[in-house]
N, C-alpha and C positions, 0 to 999 in steps of 0.2 A: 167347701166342696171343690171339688178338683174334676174338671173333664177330660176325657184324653180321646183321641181317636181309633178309628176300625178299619183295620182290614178289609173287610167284606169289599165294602168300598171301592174301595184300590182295586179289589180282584174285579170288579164289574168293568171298571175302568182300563184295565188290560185288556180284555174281551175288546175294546174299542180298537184295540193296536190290529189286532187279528182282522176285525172286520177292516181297518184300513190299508193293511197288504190287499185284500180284494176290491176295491172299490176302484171304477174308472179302466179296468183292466178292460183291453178286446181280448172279445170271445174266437175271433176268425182264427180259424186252421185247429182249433181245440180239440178234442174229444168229445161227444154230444153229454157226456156225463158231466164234464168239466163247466160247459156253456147253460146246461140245465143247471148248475149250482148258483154261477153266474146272474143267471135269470130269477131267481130267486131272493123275495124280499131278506135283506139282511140279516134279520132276527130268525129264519130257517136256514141259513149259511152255520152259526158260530154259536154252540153251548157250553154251559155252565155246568158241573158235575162230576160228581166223585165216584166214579167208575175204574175201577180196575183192569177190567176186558171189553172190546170193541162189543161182545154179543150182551153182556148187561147194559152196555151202550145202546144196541141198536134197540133191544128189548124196550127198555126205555122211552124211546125217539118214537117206536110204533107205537109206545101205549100215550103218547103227549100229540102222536097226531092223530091217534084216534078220538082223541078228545075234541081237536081243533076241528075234524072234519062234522061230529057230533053237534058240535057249538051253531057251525055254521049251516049244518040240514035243519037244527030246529029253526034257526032264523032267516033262513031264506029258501028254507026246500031243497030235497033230493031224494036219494036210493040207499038202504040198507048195504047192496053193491060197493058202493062209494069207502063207505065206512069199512067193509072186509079190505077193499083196495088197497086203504090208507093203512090197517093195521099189517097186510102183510107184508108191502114194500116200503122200506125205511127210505126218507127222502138223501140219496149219496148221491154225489159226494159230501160231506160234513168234516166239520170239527172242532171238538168238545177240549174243555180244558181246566184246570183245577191247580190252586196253591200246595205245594207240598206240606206237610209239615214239621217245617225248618226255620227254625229264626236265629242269626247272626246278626249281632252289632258290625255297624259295616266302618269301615277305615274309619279312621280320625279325620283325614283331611274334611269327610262330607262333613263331619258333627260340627265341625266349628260354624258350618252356612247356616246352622238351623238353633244355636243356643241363644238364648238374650235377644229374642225377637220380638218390637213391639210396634204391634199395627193400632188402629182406630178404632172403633166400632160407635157409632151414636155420638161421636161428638169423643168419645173418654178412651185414655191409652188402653189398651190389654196386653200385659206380660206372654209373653211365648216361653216354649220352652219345646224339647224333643230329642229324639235321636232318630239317624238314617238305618234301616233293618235290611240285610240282605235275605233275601227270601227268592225262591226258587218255582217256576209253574213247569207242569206237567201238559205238554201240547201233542193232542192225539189226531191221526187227518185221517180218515176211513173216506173209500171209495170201489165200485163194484169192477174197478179194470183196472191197471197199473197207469196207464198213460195218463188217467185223473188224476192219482195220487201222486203220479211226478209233479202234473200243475198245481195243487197243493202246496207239495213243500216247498216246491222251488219261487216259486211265487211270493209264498212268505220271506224263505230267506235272503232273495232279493229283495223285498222290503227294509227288513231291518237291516242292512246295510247299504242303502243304498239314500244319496240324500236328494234326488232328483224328485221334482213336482213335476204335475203336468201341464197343458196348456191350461192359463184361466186360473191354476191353482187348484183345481177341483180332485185332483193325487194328492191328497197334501202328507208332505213328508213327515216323518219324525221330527221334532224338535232336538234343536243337540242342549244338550244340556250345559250347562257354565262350567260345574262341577266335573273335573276330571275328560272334560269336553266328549262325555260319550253320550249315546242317543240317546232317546227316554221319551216320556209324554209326562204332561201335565194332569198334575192332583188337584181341584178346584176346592177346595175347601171354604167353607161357609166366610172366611178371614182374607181371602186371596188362595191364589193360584201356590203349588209348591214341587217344583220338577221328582219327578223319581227317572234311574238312570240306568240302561239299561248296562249288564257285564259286557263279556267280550265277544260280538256275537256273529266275529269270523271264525272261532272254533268251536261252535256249535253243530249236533250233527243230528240227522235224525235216522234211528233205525229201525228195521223193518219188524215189526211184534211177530214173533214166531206164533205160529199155530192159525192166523187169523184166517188163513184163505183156504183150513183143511178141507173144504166144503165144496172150496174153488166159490165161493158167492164175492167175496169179500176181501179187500188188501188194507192192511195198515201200517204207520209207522209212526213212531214217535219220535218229541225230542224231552227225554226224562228230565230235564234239569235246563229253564231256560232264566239266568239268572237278571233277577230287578232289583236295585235298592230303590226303597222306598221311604217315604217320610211321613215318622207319626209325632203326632202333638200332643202337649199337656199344656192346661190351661186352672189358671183362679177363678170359678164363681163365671163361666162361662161352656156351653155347649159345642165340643167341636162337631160338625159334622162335615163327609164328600158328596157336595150333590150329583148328584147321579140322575140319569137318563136312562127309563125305563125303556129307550128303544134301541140300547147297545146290543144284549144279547138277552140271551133265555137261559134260565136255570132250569134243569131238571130232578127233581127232587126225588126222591126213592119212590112216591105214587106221582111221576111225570107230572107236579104241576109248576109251570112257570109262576116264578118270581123274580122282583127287582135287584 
């Protein structure tokens, strides 16, 4: 029997990248939409989900918090009020994000760091084996004024190019990865840690989705194609798995219920 690893995974583990362009930021001189996102536990900042349009988006977002508001009247008391509140105002600024469906073998140089690998486990070798995939995410920022959505993007994409920490270390930057020395974060895999790396990600751009603000409610933009090599494994008579941390992000599933 032969184990190999998943994706899923990985995809949860990017959502981490997102949530860490936000973190540590000041809110001072922001837009109040910007600093209410801010203000907000992290796992209502940054989702998961296969959405096409910001409005099966937002659709979504109200029916996952009409749930959460639901959850928490029966267990601690409130108003029917409460509950209409939450379904008709979506919590923005947000943003949701999704693996395309694209997979490329990525250059040779990475496959040579990942062939003939062999760690420990219990005392006994374990053969490795794999290759680096390039795979591409879909990164959507919706906000109810333009000047959030500027701090949005801009925000992120000073992140990922930027390798400054903050005081205490509590910003912590990207990792640069070995391979081709570009940024990335770490795969934790049940075997050890294994970098994936991010493409090139001074010519990335994000644009504005036509149609989103007909309403005038709502602005969005995207970056269609935000490129990661990744690393999957195969194993002999062994289970790979990425542990993951249920408090990265939220997934919203076609009936809004979060998962890991």
């Amino acid at each position: 029997m032969f184990g190999i690893s998943q994706l899923r995974p990985i995809d949860i583990h990017f959502g981490n990248v997102l949530q860490s362009a936000y973190r540590g930021l000041d809110s001072n001189g922001h837009s109040d939409g910007f600093q209410s996102f801010l203000s907000r536990p992290e796992k209502e900042r940054i989702y998961r989900g296969r959405y096409d349009d910001p409005r099966s988006f937002l659709a979504a977002l109200r029916k996952y918090q009409e749930q959460q508001v639901t959850a928490s009247i029966q267990a601690n008391g409130g108003t029917l009020e409460d509950v209409l509140q939450s379904f008709n105002q979506a919590k923005l600024p947000s943003v949701w994000y999704y693996r395309n469906l694209s997979y490329r073998i990525a250059d040779a140089s990475y496959q040579a760091t990942i062939r003939g690998l062999q760690v420990e486990i219990d005392g006994k070798p374990l053969l490795l084996d794999g290759l680096y995939l390039d795979v591409t995410y879909r990164i959507i920022f919706v906000a109810y004024d333009t000047e959030s959505l500027d701090a949005l993007v801009t925000a992120f994409m000073l992140y990922v190019n930027s390798p400054l920490r903050g005081v205490g270390g509590e910003v912590a930057s990207l990792p640069v990865c070995n391979m081709q020395g570009n940024r990335g974060f770490d795969v934790p895999y049940n075997i050890g840690s294994m970098p994936a790396s991010f493409g090139d990600t001074r010519s990335i751009s994000a644009e504005v989705i036509p149609g989103a603000h007909e309403d005038g409610r709502i602005y969005a933009a995207e970056i269609s194609e935000f490129p990661v090599t990744v690393p999957l494994l195969r194993s002999a008579d062994f289970a790979l798995n990425v542990v993951v941390q249920d408090s990265i992000n939220v997934c919203l599933s076609s009936k809004a219920l979060p998962y890991g």
